[in-house]
Phi, psi and omega in degrees: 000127173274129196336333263222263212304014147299294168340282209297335182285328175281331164297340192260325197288309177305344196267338194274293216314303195299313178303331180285287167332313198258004129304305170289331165248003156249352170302294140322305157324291177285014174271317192297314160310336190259338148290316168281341151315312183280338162321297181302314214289315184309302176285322189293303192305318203280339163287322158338286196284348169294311184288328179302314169311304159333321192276317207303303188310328187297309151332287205297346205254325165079034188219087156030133152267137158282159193242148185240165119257158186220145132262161187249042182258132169315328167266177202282327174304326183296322218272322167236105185239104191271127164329140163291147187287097183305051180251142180320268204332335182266350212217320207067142196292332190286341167277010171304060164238197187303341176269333175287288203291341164285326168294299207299310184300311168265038152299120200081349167283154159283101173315146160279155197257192185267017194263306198278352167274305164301345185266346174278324183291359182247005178287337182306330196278300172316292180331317196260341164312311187287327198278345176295326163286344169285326209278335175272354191268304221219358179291010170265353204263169155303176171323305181298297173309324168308319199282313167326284151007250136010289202290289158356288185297322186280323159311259198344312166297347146261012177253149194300319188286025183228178172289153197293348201235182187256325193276319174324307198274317139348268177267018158302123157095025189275006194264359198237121167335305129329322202251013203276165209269335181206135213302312203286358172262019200218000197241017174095331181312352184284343156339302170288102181308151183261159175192189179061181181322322182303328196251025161248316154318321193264347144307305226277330195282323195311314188305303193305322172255353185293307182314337182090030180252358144316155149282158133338145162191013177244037185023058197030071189270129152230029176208164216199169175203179148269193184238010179252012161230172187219064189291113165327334179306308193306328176312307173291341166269155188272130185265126212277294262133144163235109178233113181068237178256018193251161176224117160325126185207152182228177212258159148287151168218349147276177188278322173308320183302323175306299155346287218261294184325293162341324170272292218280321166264007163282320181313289197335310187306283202269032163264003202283343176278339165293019176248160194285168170330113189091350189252136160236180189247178185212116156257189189282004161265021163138201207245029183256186204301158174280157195230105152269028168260322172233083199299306203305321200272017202239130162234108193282134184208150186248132203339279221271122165282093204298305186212188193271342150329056215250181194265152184307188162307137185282067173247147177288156196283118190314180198276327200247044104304007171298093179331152181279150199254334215276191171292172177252000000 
C-alpha cells in the first residue's frame, strides 16, 4: 500500500471516529430536543381546545368564566377561592383589564416560606420512615396490608396526641427498651438493612399513601396488633378491621363507645394481678398510675413491645375524649 492510500484509509478512519462521536453525544440532545417540541406543540394544542371550551361554556351559560384561584392555606375553605367576577357590573366593562384580572386571580395565594422549603428537604426522610415501617412491620403482608400500616402511621401523624412528623410517630420512644411505638425500632431489626424487591415495594406503598392515592381501609385505625397475641391494651380501643394477619384499632368517640371501653377496663383492672412479670400499665397522659374512673383517657400497654399498637404521645388528652364519669 502506497503513503497515498495510508493516507487516505487514516483519513476515512478519522472521519467514521468523528461521525460516531458526534452521533453518540448528539444524538440525545436531539432527541431531548425533538421531545420538547412535540411538548411544547402538545400543550399549545391542549390550550386550544381548553380555550374553546372555556369560551363555548361561557356562550352557552350567557356568563362571564369566573377566575379561580388556589392557595397552599391549610383550610378547605381557603384551598378554593373564588375570585371576584371581572363583570361590567362590578368593574365596568372599560376597566376590565389583563392586570385587573390578574390581581383578582392571585388574590389569596401563599408563598412559599423557609417552613415549606424545609419540609421539602425532609420529604425523602419522611418517605423512608414510612417505607420503613411498612417494609419491618408488614412486607410479609398483601398490598392492602402493607397500605394499613402506612395508613396507620399517617393517621397518628394527624391525630393531635401523637407527634407531628412520619419519623417522629415511627420511631417514638424508640430510645426506651419498653416504651417504643413499633417493635422493630427497638428490637434490633434495624441491623438488617432493607434491600431487594420488598423494600422497593414498601416505597412505592409509603409514596402512595403519604401522597393520598390509596382509598382509606383501616377506618382511621391508630393501632394494630397480630392476631396471634391478645394484648390487654385493646380493651380500651374499638375495633377497625382485620386486614391480613393484622387486627385494626381506633381510640372511642361516642359515648356509648366510651362506656363499654370504661367496662372493659375496669374488668381488665381487676386482672391485673394476673399479668406475667415486666407488663406494666401506662397511661396516654404520662406514666402515672391508671384512674379507673376515668378508662377513656387510658390506653393499656405492654412494657415489652409487642406490636405497633402502643399508647399515644404524653399530651393531653382533648375535653372531648374526656370519660364519661357518670353512674351506670
Amino acid at each position: 500500500m502506497s503513503d497515498s492510500d495510508k493516507r487516505q484509509a487514516r483519513q476515512r478512519v478519522l472521519t467514521i471516529g468523528a461521525c460516531a462521536a458526534v452521533f453518540a453525544f448528539g444524538g440525545p440532545l436531539i432527541a431531548q430536543r425533538f421531545g420538547d417540541q412535540k411538548a411544547q406543540e402538545a400543550y399549545r394544542a391542549d390550550a386550544i381546545v381548553l380555550a374553546q371550551s372555556i369560551a363555548a361554556e361561557s356562550a352557552a351559560e350567557g356568563q362571564p368564566v369566573r377566575l379561580v384561584s388556589f392557595t397552599n392555606n391549610a383550610s378547605p375553605e381557603a384551598l378554593l377561592k373564588q375570585a371576584a367576577a371581572t363583570t361590567p357590573a362590578s368593574l365596568g366593562e372599560d376597566d376590565v383589564t389583563v392586570r385587573t384580572r390578574d390581581s383578582f386571580a392571585l388574590r389569596g395565594l401563599v408563598g412559599f416560606t423557609l417552613e415549606n422549603l424545609g419540609n421539602g428537604r425532609n420529604e425523602q426522610d419522611e418517605i423512608d420512615c414510612l417505607a420503613e415501617a411498612v417494609y419491618y412491620e408488614a412486607r410479609s403482608e398483601s398490598a392492602n396490608g402493607q397500605m394499613a400500616v402506612a395508613e396507620v402511621v399517617m393517621n397518628r401523624v394527624r391525630d393531635p396526641r401523637f407527634p407531628k412528623t412520619v419519623c417522629a410517630v415511627v420511631y417514638q420512644g424508640h430510645y426506651r427498651d419498653t416504651g417504643c411505638q413499633f417493635t422493630f425500632t427497638c428490637d434490633g431489626s434495624l441491623r438488617n438493612k432493607p434491600r431487594g424487591p420488598s423494600w422497593d415495594r414498601a416505597k412505592a406503598v409509603a409514596m402512595n399513601v403519604m401522597l393520598g392515592l390509596s382509598k382509606p381501609i383501616t377506618n382511621k385505625a391508630t393501632h394494630y396488633h397480630t392476631d396471634y397475641v391478645n394484648p390487654y391494651w385493646k380493651a380500651g380501643l374499638v375495633e377497625t378491621k382485620v386486614i391480613g394477619t393484622h387486627i385494626f384499632y381506633r381510640f372511642p368517640k361516642t359515648t356509648a363507645e366510651w362506656t363499654t371501653a370504661r367496662i372493659a377496663l375496669e374488668a381488665q383492672e381487676q386482672r391485673n394481678q394476673e399479668l406475667p412479670v415486666g407488663v406494666e400499665l401506662i397511661a396516654v397522659g404520662g406514666e402515672e398510675a391508671v384512674d379507673t374512673d376515668e378508662p377513656a383517657a387510658v390506653s393499656l400497654i405492654p412494657a415489652v413491645a409487642e406490636t405497633a399498637a402502643i399508647s399515644p404521645a404524653p399530651t393531653p388528652v382533648p375535653a372531648t375524649q374526656v370519660a364519661d364519669t357518670r353512674p351506670l
